[in-house]
C-alpha positions in Angstrom: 0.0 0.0 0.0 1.4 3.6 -0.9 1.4 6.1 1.6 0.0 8.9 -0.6 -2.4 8.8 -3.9 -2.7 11.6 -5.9 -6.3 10.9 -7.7 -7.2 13.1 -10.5 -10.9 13.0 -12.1 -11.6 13.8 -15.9 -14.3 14.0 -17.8 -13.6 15.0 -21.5 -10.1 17.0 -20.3 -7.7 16.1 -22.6 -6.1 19.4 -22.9 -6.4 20.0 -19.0 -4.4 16.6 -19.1 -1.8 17.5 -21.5 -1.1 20.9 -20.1 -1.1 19.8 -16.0 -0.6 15.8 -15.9 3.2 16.4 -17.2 3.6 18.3 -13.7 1.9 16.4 -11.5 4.3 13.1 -12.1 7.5 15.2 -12.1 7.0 17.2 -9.0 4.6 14.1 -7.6 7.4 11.7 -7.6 8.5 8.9 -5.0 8.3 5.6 -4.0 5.3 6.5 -1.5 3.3 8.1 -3.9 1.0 6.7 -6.7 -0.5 8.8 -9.6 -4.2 7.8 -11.0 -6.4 9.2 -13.2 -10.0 8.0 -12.8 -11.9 8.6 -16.4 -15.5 10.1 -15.9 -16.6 7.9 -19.3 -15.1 10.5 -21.3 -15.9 10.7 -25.1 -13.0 12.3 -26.1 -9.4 11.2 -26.3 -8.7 11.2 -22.8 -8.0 7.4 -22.3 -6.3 7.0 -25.7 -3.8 10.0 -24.4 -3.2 8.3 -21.0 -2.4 5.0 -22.4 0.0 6.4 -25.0 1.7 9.1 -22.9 1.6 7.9 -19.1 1.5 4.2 -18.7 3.0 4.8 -15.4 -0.1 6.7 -14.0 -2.9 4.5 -13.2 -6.1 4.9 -14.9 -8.9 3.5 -13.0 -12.0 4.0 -16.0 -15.9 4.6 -14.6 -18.7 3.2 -16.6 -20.5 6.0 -17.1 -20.1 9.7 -15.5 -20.8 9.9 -12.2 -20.0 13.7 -11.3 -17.6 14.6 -9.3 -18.7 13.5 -5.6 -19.4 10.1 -6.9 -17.0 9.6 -8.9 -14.5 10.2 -6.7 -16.0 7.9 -4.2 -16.3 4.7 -6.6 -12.7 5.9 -7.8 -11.5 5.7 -4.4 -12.9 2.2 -3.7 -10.0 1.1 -5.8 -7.2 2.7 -4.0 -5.7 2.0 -0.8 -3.5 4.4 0.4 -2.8 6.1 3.8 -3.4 9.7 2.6 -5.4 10.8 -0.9 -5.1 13.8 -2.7 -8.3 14.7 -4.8 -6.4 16.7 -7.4 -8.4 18.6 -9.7 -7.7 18.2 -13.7 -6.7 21.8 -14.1 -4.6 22.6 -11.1 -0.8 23.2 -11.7 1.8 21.7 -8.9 5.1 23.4 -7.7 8.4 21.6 -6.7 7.4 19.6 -3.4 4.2 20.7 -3.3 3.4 17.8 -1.2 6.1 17.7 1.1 4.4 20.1 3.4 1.0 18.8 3.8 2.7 15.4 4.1 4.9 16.4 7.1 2.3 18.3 8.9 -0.5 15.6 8.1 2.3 12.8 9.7 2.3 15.1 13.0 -1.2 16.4 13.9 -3.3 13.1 13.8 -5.8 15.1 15.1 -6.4 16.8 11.8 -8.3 15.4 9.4 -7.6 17.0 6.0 -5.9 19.7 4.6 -4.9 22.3 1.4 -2.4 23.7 0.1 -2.3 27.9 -0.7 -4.6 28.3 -3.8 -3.4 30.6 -6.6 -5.2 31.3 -9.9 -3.3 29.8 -12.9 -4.9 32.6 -14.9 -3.5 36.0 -13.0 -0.9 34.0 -10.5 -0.1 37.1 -8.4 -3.6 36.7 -7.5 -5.8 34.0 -5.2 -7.9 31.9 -6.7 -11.7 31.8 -6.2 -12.4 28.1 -5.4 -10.5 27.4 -1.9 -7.6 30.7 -2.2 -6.1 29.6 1.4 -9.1 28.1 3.3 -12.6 28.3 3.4 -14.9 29.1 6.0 -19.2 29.6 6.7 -21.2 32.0 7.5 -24.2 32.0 9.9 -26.4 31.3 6.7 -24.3 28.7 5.0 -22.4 31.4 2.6 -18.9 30.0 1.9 -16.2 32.3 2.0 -12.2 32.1 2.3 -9.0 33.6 3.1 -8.5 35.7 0.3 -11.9 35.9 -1.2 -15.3 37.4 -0.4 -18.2 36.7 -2.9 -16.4 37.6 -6.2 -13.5 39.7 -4.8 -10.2 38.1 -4.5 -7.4 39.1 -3.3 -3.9 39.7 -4.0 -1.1 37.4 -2.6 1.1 39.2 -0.6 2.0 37.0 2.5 -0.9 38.1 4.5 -2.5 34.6 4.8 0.8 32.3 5.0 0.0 30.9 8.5 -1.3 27.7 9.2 -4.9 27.9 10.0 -7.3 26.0 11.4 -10.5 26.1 8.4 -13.9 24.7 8.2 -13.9 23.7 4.5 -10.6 22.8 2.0 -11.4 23.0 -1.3 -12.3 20.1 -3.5 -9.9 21.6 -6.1 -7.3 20.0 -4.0 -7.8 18.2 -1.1 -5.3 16.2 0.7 -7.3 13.7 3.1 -6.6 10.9 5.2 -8.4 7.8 3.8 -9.5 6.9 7.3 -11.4 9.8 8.0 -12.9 9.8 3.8 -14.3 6.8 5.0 -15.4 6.9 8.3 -17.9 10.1 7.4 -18.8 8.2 4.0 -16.9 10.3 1.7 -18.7 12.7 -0.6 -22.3 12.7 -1.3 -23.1 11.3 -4.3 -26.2 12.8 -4.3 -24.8 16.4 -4.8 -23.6 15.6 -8.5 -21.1 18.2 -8.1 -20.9 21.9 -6.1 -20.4 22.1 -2.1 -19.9 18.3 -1.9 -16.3 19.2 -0.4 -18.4 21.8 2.2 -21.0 19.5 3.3 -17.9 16.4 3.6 -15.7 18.4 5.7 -18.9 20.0 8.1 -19.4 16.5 8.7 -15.5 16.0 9.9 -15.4 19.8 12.3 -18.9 18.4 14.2 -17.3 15.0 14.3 -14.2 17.0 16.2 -11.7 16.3 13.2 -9.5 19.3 12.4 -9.1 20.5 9.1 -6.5 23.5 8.2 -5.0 25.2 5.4 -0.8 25.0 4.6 0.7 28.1 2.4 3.8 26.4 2.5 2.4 24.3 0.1 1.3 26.4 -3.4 -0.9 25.0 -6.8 -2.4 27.0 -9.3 -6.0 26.4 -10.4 -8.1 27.1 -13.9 -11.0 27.3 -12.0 -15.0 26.3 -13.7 -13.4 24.4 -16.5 -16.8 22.1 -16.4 -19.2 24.8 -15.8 -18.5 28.5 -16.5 -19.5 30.4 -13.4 -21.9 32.0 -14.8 -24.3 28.4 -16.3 -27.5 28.5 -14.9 -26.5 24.3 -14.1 -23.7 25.9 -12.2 -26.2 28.1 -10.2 -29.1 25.2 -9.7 -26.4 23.2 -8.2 -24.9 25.6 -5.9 -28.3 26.8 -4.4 -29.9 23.7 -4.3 -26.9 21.6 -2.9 -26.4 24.7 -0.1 -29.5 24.1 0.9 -29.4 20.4 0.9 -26.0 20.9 3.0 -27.9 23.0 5.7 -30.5 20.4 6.1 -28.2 17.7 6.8 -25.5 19.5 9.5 -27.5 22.0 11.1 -28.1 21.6 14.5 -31.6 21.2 15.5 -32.1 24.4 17.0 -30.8 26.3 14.1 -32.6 24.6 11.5 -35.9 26.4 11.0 -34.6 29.8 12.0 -31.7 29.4 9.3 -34.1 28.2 6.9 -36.7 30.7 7.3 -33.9 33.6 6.6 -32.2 32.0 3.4 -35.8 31.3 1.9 -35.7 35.6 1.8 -32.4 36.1 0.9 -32.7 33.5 -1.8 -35.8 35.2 -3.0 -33.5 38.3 -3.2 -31.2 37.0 -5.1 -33.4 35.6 -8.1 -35.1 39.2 -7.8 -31.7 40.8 -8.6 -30.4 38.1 -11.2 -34.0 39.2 -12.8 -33.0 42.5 -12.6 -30.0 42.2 -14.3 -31.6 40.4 -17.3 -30.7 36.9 -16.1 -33.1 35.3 -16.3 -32.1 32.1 -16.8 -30.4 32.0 -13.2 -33.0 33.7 -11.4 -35.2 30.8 -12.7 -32.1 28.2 -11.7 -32.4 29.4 -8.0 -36.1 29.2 -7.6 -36.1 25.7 -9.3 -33.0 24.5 -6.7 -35.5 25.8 -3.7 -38.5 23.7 -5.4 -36.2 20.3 -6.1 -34.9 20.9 -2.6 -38.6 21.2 -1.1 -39.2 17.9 -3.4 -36.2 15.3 -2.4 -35.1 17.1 1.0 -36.9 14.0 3.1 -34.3 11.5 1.1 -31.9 13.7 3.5 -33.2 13.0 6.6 -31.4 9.5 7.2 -28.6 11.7 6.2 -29.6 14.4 8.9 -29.9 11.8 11.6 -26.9 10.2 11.3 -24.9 13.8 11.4 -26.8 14.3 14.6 -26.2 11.5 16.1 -22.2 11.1 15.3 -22.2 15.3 16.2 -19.5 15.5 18.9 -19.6 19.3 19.1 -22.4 21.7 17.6 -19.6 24.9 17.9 -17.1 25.4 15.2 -15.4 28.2 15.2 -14.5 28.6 11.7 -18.4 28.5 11.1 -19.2 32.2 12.1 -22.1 34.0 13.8 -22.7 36.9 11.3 -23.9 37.1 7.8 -20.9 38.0 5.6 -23.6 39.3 3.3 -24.4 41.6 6.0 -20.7 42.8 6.3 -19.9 42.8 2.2 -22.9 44.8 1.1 -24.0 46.7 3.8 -21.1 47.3 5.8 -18.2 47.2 3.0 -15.9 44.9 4.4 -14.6 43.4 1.2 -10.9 42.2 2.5 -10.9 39.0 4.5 -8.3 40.3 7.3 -10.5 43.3 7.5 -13.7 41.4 9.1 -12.3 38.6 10.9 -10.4 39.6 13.6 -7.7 36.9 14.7 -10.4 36.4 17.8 -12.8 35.6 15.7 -11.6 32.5 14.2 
């Protein structure tokens, strides 16, 4: 058994392959460490290019394409390792990129999972959106990170290089141990894809399983190379998947309250897509509330399990305020501005 696999999902990314793979197995290698590629049933080249070009990576092939949360669990049934990576197609690896989370993983068994500093590949002075260097909640379920608020991301300038405890690491690249993937039953398959990685790690912080975010370590990322940001598939998923997320991890007695509130604020939100002539995503975001109202019992197994294996209902990196609160109304746009070291 290796110590660490490095498990990259495709669907259809050929050219995500032939511009990041290379990478990957040069600043991947060691005898610890094995490389797989588990194929989404892609329709293009993909496989062909793997077989020709990297016989040493494994490729573990899916019968048909299960999305990312699933996928990656029926991937990782086939892997045995100590620690996996869930690597992201179009993410770009540094020299010992995983010498860090390895050595800090090997002495904090307490922690559960962990990421490395998240750069866009695009404008690399810069962080990027999907994880930058550590995500965090809101009182509403609003994700957030170190170095990003809504759509505003920040430069990198040193300012988040500690080690810090978070309450979500991004899916884009998510070194895990495999005990822990499998004790809280991995991602839900249910989600397709979009805030699988939020709702797997809520379920490690109430378990009492620490999560954090190593700078040391630095990737680049594409970012929406599936879904623009801006497909109204992209927006069903995130709303409805949010939602479905709340339902399954809140405690009891913030349930209905919580719920109550984002019913509004979601209601605002398809008022101002509208208003911008999107109209397409405004009617995304009111059909993600009505599948929600639809399937949300299939949750509740879900919801009672959570509740029952809940070893703590506080988590600090899951605030008490509304950061919508503090971006639009109180302009606090900077991460370091609105969380005080105290607060987290």
């Amino acid at each position: 058994m290796k110590k660490i696999a490095v498990v990259i999902l495709n669907w259809n990314g050929v050219g995500m392959l032939q511009k990041f793979l290379p990478d990957v197995v040069k600043y991947s290698q060691g005898e610890e460490v094995e490389i797989c590629v588990a194929d989404n049933a892609s329709t293009d080249s993909s496989v062909a290019y793997l077989e020709e070009n990297f016989p040493d990576v494994r490729l573990i092939i899916l019968d048909k394409n299960y999305g990312f949360a699933e996928g990656y669990n029926r991937a990782l049934q086939q892997v045995e390792s100590v620690y996996v990576v869930l690597l992201n197609s179009d993410v770009e690896v540094t020299p010992h990129w995983l010498d860090p989370l390895v050595e800090y993983m090997d002495t904090h068994p307490e922690v559960a999972a962990c990421q490395p500093k998240i750069r866009s590949e695009r404008n690399k002075e810069y962080f990027e959106y999907a994880g930058a260097a550590g995500g965090y909640l809101d009182k509403y379920g609003y994700p957030f990170c170190r170095g990003r608020i809504f759509d505003v991301v920040e430069k990198d300038q040193g300012q988040y290089d500690t080690i810090q405890p978070i309450f979500w690491a991004t899916g884009a690249a998510l070194f895990v141990r495999m005990n822990d993937y499998q004790e809280v039953g991995g991602l839900d398959g249910r989600f397709f894809a979009h805030m699988e990685e939020i709702d797997f790690c809520w379920r490690l912080r109430s378990r009492g399983r620490g999560i954090v975010c190593i700078p040391q370590s630095v990737v680049y990322h594409v970012g929406a190379a599936t879904l623009k940001k801006e497909n109204p598939r992209k927006t069903f998923l995130n709303f409805r998947n949010n939602l479905l997320m709340l339902y399954k991890n809140l405690p009891e007695k913030d349930l209905k309250y919580v719920m109550f509130v984002r019913g509004i604020l979601d209601g605002v939100a398809a008022l101002v897509f509208l208003l911008k002539g999107e109209k397409e995503a405004a009617k995304a975001v009111l059909q993600a509330r009505k599948e929600f109202r639809c399937i949300r019992l299939e949750y509740e197994s879900s919801r009672k399990e959570n509740m029952k294996n809940t070893v703590t209902d506080t988590i600090p990196e899951k605030v008490d305020y509304s950061i919508l609160w503090k971006f639009y109304v109180s302009k606090e746009r900077v991460f370091s501005v609105f969380v005080s070291a105290t607060e987290i």
